[in-house]
C-alpha positions as CSV (number, residue, x, y, z in Angstrom):
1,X,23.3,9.4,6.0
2,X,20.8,6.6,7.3
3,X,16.8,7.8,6.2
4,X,15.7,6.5,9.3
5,X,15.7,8.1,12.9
6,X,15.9,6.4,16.3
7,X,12.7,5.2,17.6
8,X,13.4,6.8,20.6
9,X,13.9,10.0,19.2
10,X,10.6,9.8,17.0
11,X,8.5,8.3,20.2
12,X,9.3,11.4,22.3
13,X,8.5,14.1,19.3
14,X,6.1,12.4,17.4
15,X,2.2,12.6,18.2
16,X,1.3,10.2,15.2
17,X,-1.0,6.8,16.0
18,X,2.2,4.2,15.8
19,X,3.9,6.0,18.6
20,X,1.1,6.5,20.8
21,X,-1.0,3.2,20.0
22,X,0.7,0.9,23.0
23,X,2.6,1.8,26.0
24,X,6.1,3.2,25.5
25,X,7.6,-0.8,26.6
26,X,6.0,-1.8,23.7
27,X,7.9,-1.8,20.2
28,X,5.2,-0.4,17.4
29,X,6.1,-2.4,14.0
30,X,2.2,-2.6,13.8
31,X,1.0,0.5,11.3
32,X,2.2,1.3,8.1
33,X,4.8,4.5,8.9
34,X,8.3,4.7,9.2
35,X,10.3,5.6,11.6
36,X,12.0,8.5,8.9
37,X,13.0,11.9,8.7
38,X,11.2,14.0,6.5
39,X,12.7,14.2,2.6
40,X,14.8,17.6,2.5
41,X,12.9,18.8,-0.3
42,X,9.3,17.7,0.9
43,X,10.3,19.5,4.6
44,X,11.8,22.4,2.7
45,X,8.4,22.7,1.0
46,X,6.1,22.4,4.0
47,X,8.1,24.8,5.9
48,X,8.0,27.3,3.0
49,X,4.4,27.2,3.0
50,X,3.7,27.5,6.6
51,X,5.9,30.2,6.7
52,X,4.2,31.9,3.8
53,X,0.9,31.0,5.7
54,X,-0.5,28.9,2.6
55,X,-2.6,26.3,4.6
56,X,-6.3,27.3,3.0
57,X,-8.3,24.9,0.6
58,X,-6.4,23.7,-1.9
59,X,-5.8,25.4,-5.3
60,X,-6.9,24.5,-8.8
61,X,-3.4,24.3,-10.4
62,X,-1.6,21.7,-12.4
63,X,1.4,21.4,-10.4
64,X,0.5,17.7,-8.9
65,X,-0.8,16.2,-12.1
66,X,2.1,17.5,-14.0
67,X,4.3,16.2,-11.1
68,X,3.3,12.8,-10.7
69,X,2.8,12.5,-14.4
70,X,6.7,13.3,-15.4
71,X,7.4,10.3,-11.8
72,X,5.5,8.0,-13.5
73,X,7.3,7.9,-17.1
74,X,11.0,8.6,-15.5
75,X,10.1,5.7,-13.3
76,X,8.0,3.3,-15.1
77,X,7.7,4.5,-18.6
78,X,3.8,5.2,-17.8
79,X,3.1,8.2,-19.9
80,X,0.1,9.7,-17.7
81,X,-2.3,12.6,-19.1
82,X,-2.1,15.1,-16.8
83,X,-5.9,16.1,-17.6
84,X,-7.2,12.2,-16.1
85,X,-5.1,13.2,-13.1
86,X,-7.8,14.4,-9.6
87,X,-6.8,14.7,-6.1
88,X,-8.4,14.2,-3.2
89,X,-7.9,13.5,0.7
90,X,-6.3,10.2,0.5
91,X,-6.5,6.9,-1.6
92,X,-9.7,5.6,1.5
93,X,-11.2,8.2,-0.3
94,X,-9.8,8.0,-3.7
95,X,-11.4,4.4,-3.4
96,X,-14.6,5.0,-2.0
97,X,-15.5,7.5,-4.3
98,X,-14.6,5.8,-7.5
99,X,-16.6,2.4,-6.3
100,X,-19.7,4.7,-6.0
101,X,-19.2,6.4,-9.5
102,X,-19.1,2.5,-11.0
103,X,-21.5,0.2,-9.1
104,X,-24.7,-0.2,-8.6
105,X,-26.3,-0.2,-4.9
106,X,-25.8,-3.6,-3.5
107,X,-23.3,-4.4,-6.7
108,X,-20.7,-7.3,-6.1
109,X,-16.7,-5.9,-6.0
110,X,-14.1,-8.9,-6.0
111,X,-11.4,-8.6,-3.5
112,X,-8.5,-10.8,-3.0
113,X,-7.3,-11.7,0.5
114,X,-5.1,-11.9,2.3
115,X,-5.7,-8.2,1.5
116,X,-5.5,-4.6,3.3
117,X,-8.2,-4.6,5.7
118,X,-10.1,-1.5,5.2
119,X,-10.5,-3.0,1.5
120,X,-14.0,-4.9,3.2
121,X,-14.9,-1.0,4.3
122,X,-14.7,0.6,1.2
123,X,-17.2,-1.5,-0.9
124,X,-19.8,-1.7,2.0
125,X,-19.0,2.5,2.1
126,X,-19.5,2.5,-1.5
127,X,-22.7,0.7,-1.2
128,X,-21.8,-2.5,-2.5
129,X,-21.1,-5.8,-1.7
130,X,-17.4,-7.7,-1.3
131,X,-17.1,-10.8,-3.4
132,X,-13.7,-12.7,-2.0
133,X,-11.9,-14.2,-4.9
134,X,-8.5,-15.2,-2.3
135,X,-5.0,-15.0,-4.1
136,X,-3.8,-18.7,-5.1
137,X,-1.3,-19.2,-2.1
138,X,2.4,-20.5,-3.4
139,X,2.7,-24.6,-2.8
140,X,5.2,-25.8,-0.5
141,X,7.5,-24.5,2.3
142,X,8.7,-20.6,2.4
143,X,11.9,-19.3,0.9
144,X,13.1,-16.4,2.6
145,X,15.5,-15.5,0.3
146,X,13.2,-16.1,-3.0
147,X,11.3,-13.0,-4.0
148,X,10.0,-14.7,-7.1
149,X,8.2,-17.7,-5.7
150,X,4.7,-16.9,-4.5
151,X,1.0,-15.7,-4.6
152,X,-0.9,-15.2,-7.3
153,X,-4.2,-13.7,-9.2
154,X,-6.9,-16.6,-9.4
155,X,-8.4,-16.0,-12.5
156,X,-10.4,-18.5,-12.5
157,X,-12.0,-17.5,-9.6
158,X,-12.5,-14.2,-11.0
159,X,-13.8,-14.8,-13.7
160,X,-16.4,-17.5,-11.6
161,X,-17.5,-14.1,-9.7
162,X,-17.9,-12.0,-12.9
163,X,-20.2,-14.8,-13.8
164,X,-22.0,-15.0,-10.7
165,X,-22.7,-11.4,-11.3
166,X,-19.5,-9.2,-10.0
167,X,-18.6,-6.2,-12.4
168,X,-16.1,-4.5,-10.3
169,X,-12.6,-5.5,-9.1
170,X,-10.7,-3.7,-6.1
171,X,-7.3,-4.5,-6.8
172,X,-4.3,-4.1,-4.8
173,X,-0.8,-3.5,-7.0
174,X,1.6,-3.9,-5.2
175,X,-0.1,-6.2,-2.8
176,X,-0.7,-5.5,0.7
177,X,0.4,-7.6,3.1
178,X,2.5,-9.4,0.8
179,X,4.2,-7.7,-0.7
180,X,3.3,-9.2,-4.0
181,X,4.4,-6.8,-6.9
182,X,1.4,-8.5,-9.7
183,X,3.2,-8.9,-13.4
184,X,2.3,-7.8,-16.4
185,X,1.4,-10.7,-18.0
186,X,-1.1,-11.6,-15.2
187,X,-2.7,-7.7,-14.9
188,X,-3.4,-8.0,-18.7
189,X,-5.1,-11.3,-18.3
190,X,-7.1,-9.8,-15.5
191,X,-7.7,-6.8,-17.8
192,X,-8.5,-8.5,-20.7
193,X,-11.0,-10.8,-18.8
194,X,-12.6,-7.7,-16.9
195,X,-12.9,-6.2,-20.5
196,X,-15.0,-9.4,-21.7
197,X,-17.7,-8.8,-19.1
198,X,-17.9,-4.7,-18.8
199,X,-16.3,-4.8,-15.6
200,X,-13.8,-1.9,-13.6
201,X,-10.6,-2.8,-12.1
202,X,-9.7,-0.1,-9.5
203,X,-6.1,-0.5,-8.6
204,X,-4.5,0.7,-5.2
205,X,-1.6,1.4,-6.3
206,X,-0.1,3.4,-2.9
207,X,3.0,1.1,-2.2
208,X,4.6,1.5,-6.2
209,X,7.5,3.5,-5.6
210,X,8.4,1.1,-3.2
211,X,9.1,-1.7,-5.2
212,X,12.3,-3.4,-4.7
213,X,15.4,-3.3,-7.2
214,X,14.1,-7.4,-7.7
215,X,11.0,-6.9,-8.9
216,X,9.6,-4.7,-11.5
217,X,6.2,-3.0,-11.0
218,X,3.4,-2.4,-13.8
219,X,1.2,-0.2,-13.4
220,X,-2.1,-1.6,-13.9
221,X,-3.8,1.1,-16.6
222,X,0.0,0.3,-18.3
223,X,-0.6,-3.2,-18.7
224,X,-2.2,-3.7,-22.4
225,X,-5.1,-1.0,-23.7
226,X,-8.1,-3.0,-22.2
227,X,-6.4,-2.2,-19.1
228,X,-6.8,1.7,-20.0
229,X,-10.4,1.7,-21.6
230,X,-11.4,-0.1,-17.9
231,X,-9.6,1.1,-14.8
232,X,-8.5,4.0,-12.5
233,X,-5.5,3.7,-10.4
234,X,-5.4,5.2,-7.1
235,X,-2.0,5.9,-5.5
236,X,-0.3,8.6,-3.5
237,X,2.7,10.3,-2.3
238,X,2.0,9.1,1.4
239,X,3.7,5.8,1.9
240,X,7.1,6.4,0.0
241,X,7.8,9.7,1.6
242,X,6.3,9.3,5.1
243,X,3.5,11.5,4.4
244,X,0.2,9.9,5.5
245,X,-1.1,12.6,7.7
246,X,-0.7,15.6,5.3
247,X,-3.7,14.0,3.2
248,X,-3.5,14.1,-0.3
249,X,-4.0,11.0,-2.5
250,X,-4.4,11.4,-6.7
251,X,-7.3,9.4,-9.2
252,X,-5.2,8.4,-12.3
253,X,-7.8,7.2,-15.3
254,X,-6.7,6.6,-18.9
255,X,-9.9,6.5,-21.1
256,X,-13.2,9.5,-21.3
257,X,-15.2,6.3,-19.2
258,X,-12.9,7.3,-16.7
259,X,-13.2,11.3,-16.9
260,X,-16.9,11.2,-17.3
261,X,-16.4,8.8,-13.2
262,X,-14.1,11.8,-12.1
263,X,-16.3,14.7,-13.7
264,X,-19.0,12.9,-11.8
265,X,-18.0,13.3,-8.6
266,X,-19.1,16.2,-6.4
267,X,-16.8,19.1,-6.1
268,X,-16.1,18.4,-2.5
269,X,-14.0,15.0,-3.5
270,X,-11.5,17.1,-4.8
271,X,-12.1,20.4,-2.5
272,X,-11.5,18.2,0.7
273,X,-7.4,17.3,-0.7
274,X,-5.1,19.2,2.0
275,X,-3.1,21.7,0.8
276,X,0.2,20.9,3.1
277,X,-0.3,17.2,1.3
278,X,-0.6,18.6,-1.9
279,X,2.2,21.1,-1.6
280,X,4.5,18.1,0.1
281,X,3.2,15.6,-3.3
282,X,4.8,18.0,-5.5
283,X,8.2,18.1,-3.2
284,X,7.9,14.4,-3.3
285,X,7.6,13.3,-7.2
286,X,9.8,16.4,-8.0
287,X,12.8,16.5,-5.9
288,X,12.2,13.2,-3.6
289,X,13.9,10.3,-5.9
290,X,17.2,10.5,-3.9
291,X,15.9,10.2,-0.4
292,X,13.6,7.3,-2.1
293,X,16.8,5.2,-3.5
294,X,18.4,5.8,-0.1
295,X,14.7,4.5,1.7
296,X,15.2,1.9,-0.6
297,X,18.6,0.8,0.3
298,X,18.0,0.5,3.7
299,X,14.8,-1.3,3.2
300,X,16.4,-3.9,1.1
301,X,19.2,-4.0,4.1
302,X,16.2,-4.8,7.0
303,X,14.6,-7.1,5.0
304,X,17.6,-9.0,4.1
305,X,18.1,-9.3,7.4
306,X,15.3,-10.8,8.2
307,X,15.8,-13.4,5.8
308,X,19.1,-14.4,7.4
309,X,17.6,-14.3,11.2
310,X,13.8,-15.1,11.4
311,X,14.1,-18.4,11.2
312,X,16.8,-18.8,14.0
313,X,14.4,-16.4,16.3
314,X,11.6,-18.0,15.7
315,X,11.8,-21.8,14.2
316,X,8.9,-22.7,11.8
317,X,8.0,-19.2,10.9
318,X,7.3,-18.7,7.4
319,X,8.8,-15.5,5.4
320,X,10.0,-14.4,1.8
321,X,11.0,-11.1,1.2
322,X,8.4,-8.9,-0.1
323,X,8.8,-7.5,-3.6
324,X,7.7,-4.4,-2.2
325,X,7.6,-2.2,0.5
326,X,8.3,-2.3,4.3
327,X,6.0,-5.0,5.6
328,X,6.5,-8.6,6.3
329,X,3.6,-11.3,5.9
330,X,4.7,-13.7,9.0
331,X,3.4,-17.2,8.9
332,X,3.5,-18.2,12.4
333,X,0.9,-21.3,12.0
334,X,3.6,-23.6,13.2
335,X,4.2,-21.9,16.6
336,X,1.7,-22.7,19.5
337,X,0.3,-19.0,20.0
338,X,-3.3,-19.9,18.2
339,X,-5.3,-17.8,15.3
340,X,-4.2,-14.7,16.9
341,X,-0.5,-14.6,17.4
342,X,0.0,-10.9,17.6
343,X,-2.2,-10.8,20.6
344,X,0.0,-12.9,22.1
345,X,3.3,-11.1,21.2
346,X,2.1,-7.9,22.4
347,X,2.0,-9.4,25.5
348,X,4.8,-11.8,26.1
349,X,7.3,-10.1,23.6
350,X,5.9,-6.5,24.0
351,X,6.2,-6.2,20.4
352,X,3.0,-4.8,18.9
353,X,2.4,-6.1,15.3
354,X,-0.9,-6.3,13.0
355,X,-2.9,-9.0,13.6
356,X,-3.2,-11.3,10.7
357,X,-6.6,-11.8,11.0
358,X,-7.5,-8.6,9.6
359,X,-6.5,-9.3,6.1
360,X,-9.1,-12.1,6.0
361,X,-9.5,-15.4,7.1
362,X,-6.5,-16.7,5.0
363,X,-4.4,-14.7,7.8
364,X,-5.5,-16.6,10.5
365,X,-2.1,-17.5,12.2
366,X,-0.4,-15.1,10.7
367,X,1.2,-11.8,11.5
368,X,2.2,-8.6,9.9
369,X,5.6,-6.5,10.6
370,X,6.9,-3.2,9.8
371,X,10.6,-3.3,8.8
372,X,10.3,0.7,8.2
373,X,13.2,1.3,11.2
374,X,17.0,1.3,12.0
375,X,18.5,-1.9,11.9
376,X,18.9,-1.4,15.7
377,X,14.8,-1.2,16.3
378,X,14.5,-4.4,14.1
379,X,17.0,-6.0,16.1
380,X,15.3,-5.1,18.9
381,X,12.0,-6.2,17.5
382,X,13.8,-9.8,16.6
383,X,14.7,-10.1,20.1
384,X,11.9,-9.7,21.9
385,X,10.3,-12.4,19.5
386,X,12.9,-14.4,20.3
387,X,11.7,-14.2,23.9
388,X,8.2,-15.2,23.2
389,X,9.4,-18.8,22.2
């Protein structure tokens, strides 16, 4: 049985931002949320506990920690202390908090765009100061169908901004909007480097268990032991499992640098993590890996797809299929709709998508999708941009 629901049937019973952003003619492939039912065991869980009435401040029990921790090595051979584990509201949070316990006020953090837009937010939050360091772009024409082929870390330029003063790095693994799942021999180099000059890598690590059956993800704190002794890893239940609005998000360290950040932070960090999201994370990393291969599945089906039929709706457009996750980095340069091409298609096509620009200046022209439907929404979605031509 298909993981995904009709958007129809999710517009007219779901209250959540994607399916009451736009208009109800306009198709939502904007936000990161699929259109899925709930994993049985994650629903079975949340309907237990409302039903038992436990929806006060979260607890002070090991069940999360101990959860994730046994995900991570069955998954990725990550063996995770359970005791460097914290949670909080979500990994906005997770981030923000962990940039104030390691910079200093008005201290430069290197990001690397195309990136997730609110990246910009945290560091100013945090009281710092964003440093761009863009990802090296891949030379020559898209392949749609190569998932191998593409961006990568530009160490150089990294280690130019550790020079110029930087001692923090907000990295994104796997990499949103692209989809870019970083290898191990390039997280260790960026380790090893970050090692050289005393600086933190925090790694959002939200999208992991959505890596595709292509690509193989490491987890950044995993990567070689300077890699431990430097970083935290930020990552949560909410992406894989559908679970954004329950709010729970988990601070993974590997090193006593990284329990005396955590110990550091004031009781409220951890206080504010919502029970129904903690209660669901547990569900999720316990009981969720079959609905996650079957998310998978379809996943790999849509953005196949794509690979087979962008180019015929819409000539010129540049695509590869993503390593990870539901979203697809759209290259639309080539087309006459200008810098902002989703403003456009929200209008002609009445297909809302998010607007490349957000991701920095390198997404000028471009556009990102959610594939995160039934094959008939995305062939909806490829119709309507057909129309725009």
């Amino acid at each position: 049985m298909s993981v995904m629901v009709s958007l129809f049937d999710a517009r007219r019973t779901r209250t959540s931002e994607k399916y009451t952003a736009f208009p109800p003619d306009v198709l939502p492939m904007f936000v990161a949320e699929m259109d899925s039912m709930l994993a049985e065991p994650v629903r079975d869980a949340l309907a237990a506990a409302v039903s038992a009435g436990d929806t006060g401040y979260v607890g002070h029990g090991r069940a999360l920690p101990e959860a994730f921790t046994a995900f991570a090595s069955g998954r990725w051979g990550w063996h995770v202390d359970p005791d460097l584990v914290r949670t909080t509201t979500d990994v906005s949070v997770a981030a923000v908090e962990t940039l104030r316990r390691v910079i200093e006020p008005g201290g430069q953090v290197v990001v690397m765009p195309p990136v997730y837009a609110p990246f910009w937010e945290y560091v100013s939050e945090a009281g710092g100061t964003a440093t761009e360091v863009p990802l090296v772009a891949p030379a020559g024409p898209a392949d749609p169908f190569d998932t191998t082929a593409g961006w990568r870390i530009d160490l150089d330029g990294v280690a130019q901004a550790f020079a110029d003063g930087a001692r923090t790095v907000l990295l994104c693994n796997p990499h949103n909007p692209l989809g870019l799942v970083h290898d191990r021999e390039s997280l260790a180099a960026l380790a090893r480097l970050a090692a050289e000059w005393d600086a933190v890598v925090v790694s959002d690590e939200i999208h992991a268990p959505l890596v595709h059956a292509d690509a193989t993800f490491t987890p950044f704190l995993d990567s070689c032991p300077e890699a431990a002794a430097i970083g935290v890893a930020l990552t949560s239940a909410s992406k894989a499992w559908n679970l954004a609005g329950t709010k729970c998000a988990l601070m993974v360290g590997a090193s006593d640098r990284a329990r005396g950040w955590f110990d550091g932070m004031p009781g409220e960090v951890v206080e504010r993590t919502g029970i129904l999201g903690y209660t669901a994370s547990v569900a999720a990393f316990s009981e969720g890996g079959p609905w996650l291969a079957s998310l998978l599945a379809e996943l790999a089906a849509n953005r196949r797809i794509l690979a087979e039929e962008l180019g015929e709706v819409l000539p010129g457009v540049g695509y590869r299929q993503p390593q990870a996750s539901y979203l697809a980095w759209l290259d639309l340069r080539a087309l006459p709709w200008g810098d902002d091409p989703a403003l456009r298609l929200v209008d002609q096509a009445k297909v809302a998508l998010s607007n490349g620009r957000d991701f920095g200046r390198q997404g000028v022209g471009h556009a990102r999708l959610n594939f995160g439907c039934s094959e008939d929404t995305l062939r909806e979605g490829l119709a309507r941009l057909a129309s725009a031509r």
